[in-house]
N, C-alpha and C positions, 0 to 999 in steps of 0.2 A: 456339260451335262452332269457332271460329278458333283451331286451339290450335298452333304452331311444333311440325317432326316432331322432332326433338329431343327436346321435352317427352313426345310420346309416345311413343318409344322408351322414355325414362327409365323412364315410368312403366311400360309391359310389361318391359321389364329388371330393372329395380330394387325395385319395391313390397313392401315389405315391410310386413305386416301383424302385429302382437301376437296371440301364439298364445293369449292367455287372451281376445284377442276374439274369435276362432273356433270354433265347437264345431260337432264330425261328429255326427249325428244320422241315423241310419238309409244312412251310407254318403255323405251330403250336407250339406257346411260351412256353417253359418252365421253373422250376426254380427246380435246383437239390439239390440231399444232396449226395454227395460223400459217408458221411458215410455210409448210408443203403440202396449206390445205389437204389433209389428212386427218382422219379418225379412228379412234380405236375405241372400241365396244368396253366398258366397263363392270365392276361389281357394285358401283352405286350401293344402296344401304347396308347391302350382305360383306362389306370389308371387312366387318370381323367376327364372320360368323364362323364359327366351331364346325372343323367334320365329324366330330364327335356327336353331333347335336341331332338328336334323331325324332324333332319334334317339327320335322318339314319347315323351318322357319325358313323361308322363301321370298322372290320377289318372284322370277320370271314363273312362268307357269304354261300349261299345254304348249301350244307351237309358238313359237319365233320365227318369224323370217326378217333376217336384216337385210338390208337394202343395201346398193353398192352406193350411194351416196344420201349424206342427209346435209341438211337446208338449215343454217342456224344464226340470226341474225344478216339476214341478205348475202350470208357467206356460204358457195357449197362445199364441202368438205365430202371426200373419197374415201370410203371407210375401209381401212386397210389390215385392218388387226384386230385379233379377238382377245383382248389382255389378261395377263395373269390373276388366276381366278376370278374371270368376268362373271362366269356362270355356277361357280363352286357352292353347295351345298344347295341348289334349286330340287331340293326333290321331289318337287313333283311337274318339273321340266319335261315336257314328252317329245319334242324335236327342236333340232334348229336347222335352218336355211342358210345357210353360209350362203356369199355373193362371190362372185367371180371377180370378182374385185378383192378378195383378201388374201393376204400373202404369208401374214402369220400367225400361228397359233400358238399363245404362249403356256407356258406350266402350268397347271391346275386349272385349266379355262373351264372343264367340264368335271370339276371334281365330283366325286360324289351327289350328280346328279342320277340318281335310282330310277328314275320311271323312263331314263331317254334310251332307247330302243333300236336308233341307228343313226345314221352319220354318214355323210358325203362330203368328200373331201373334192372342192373346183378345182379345174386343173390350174389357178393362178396362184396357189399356196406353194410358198417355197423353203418355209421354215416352220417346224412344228416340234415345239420344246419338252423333252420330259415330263411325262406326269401326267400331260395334260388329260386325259380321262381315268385318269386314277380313282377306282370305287366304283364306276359306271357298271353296276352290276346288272341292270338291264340293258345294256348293249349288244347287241347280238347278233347285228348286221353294219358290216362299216364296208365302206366300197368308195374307189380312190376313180376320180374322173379317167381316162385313159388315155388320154392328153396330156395329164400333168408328166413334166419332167423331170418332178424332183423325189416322186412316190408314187408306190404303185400298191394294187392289191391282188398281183396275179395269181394267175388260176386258181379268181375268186375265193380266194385265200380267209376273206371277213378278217380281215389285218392290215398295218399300214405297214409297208417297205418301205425304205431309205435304197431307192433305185440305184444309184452312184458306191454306195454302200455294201449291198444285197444285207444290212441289220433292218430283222423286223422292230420296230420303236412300239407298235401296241398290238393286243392282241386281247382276245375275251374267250370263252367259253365255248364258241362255235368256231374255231378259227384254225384253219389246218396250215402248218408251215410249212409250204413248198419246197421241193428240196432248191436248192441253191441259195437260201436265206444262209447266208455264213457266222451268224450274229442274233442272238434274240438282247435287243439292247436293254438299257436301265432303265427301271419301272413297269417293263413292255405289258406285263400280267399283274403286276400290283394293285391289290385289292380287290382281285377277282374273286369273289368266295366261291360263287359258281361255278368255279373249275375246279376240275376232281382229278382230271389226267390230259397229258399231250405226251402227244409224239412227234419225236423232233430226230429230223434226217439229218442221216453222218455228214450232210454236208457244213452244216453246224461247229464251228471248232471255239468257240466264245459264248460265256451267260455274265451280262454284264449286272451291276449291282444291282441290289435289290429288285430282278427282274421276277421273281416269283412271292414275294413279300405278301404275306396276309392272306395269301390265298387258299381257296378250298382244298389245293391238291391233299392227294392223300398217297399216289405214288407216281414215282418217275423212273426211271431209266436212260441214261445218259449214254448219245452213242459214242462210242472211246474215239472221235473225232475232236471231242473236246479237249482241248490243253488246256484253257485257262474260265477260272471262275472271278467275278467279283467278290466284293464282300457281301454280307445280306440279302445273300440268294434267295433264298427258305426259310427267312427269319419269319416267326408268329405263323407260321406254314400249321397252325394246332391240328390238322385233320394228318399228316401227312406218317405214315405206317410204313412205308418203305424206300427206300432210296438207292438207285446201285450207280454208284461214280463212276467216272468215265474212268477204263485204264491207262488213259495218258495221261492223267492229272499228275503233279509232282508236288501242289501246293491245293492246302486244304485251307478256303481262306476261312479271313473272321466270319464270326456270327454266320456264319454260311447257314447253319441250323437250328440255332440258339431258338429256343422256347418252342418248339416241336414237338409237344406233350402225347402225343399219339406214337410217338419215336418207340421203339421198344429193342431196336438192335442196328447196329452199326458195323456195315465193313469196310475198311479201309484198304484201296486196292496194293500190288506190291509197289506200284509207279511212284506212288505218293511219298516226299523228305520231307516233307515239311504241314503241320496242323498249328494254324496260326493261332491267338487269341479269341478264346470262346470262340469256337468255330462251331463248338455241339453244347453247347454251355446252356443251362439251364431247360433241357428236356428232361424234363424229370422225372420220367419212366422207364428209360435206357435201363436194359436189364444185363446185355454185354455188347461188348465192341473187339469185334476180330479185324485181326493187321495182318495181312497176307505176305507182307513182305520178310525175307529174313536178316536185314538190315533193321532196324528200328529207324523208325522218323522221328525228327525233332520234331518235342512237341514244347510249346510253352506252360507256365506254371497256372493259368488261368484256360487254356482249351479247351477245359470239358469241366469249367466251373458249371460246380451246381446239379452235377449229375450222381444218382444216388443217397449213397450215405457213407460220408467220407471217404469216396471214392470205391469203396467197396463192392464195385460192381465187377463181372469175371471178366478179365482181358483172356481173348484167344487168342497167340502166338501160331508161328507153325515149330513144328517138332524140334529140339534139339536147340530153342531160339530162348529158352525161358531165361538163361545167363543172360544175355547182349538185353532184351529186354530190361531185366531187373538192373540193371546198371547202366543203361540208357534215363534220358528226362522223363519217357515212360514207365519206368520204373521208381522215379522221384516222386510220382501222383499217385500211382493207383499198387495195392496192395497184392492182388488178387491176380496175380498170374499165370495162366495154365498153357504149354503149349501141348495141345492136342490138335492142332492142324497138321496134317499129311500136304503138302504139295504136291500132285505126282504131273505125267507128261497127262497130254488130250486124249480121250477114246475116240478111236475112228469111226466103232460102229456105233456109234451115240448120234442119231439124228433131230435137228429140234426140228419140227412140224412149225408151220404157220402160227398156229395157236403159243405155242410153248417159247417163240422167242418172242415173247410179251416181255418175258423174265430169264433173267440169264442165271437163277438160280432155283432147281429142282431136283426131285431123287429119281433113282433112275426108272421108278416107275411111270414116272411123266408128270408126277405131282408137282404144280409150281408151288416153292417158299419163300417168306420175307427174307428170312434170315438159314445159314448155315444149321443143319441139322445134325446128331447123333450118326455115325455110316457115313455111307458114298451119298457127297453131291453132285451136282454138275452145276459147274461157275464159268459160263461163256465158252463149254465145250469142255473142258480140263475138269478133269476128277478132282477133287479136294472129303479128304476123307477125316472127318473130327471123330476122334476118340476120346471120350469124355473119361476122364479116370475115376475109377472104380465101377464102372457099366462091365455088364459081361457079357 
């Protein structure tokens, strides 16, 4: 499932398939196998049609219902599979009828079709590949037969689970992730513009790659359930203004943030050693990035390519940390180092209210913040007080 986007662009751009292996059959392309009389649903003329292409160049259009077998040449064939990008760039596709006869759904089957609105998964699908609804920014309702054994969409979740798994593989806009989902997998919310926010229960300890890619979000919250990130979490995420990491992360991967132009401040928790390549690289509004830890994490020479003006943005430290930084790899990049962070212990009489743990960063008059402010804040219960130098 780990495929570089590169390759699949290639592949929605490029795929070119042999027109004697496709045959339209009552308005619907297919491509057979003699041997296991079998079929699979194709992209017939749209193989190389652009997701970029936003001038609805199309074949299928309103409803689709495929059929669990089609008739071709005195031969019947069992239609089994809905092929890679069979349906990709149909935008003004408005349902499909899957057969209870189909087992798989491959990568990009439903790319960036815009007008389709919901999806029912028979319970005879047993394999459903990456990507495969990636863009589908009018989906809105997805619901998994209750039969099927191989996915599920429990308590009506508007998402598809990997049962055997508990990884949700998709999700859209209306789509609540139950707790016991341990996984939100690769691509799961890619190209969702219409997502602005989720929340995801500590049961969650994995975001696999580019599972938030292109998406509307604008802020998250990560429950410190998570240990490990992919790369290209949050990449081209341009709406996205706030971020708080999980505090179990120890590895801030690539591109995790990279071109997040709404970005305006950055904390890096104490958990974290390590900030891979261009992990925050090329947000180009980042006005500072506080590290909480008094250790320095390695960082590489490319991390936070592209942010600022030569680096010139203020790094927050915590107190007494400004040495170990400036002769840390952190101090190889960035000029501007101030340690005015306080770490102190937790306040007990500090209670967050329902409301207030949206965000695990506010002052203590209950105001919720993006980012660390001037004074006492509260960061997931624990005081952290910045003292900016020269303030009185």
């Amino acid at each position: 499932m780990k495929t570089n986007l590169l390759v699949v662009l290639f592949l929605l751009l490029t795929q070119v398939v042999s027109a004697a292996n496709e045959v339209l059959v009552n308005g619907i392309y297919y491509r057979f196998d003699s041997s296991k009389k079998e079929a699979e649903v194709t992209n017939g003329p749209n193989s190389n049609v652009s997701i970029f292409d936003n001038t609805s160049l199309t074949y299928y259009t309103n409803t689709i219902t495929i059929p669990q077998s089609v008739t071709y040449n005195g031969v019947t064939y069992k239609v089994t599979s809905i092929g890679e990008n069979a349906f990709a760039v149909n935008r003004r596709l408005k349902k499909v009828n899957l057969p209870e006869s189909v087992v798989s759904i491959h990568s990009g089957a439903f790319t960036c079709c815009d007008d389709m609105q919901s999806i029912y998964i028979p319970k005879s699908v047993e394999d459903i590949e990456y990507n495969a609804f990636y863009g589908c920014i009018g989906l809105n309702s997805v619901v998994v037969d209750k039969d099927n054994k191989n996915y599920d969409s429990r308590n009506d979740c508007n998402g598809i689970i990997e049962t055997e798994t508990n990884e949700l593989i998709f999700g859209n806009q209306n789509t609540k992730i139950p707790f016991g989902v341990t996984r939100i997998g690769e691509w799961a919310f890619a190209g969702e513009t219409l997502l602005t926010t989720v929340d995801i229960p500590n049961s969650v300890t994995s975001i696999g790659s580019w599972a938030f890619e292109e998406s509307g979000l604008e802020s998250m919250e990560m429950p410190n359930s998570i240990i490990a990130l992919g790369t290209n979490v949050f990449m081209n995420c341009r709406n996205m203004e706030t971020l708080v990491f999980s505090e179990s992360l120890e590895i801030i991967s690539g591109f995790i943030l990279n071109q997040c132009h709404a970005l305006k401040s950055v904390i890096i928790p104490a958990s974290v050693k390590v900030v891979e390549e261009y992990a925050i690289g090329y947000s180009n509004n980042v006005e500072s990035i506080t590290f909480l830890s008094t250790t320095p994490p390695a960082i590489f020479p490319a991390s936070f390519e592209g942010l600022g003006n030569n680096y010139t943005i203020t790094i927050h430290v915590p107190e007494g940390c400004r040495d170990a930084y400036e002769n840390s790899t952190v101090g190889q990049t960035f000029i501007n180092i101030v340690d005015d962070v306080k770490i102190s212990t937790g306040i007990s009489n500090v209670t967050l209210s329902n409301a207030d743990s949206a965000s695990r960063i506010f002052r203590l008059n209950g105001t919720r913040v993006s980012s660390l402010q001037n004074g006492i804040n509260i960061v997931n219960g624990k005081k952290v007080v910045v003292k900016n130098h020269g303030s009185k």
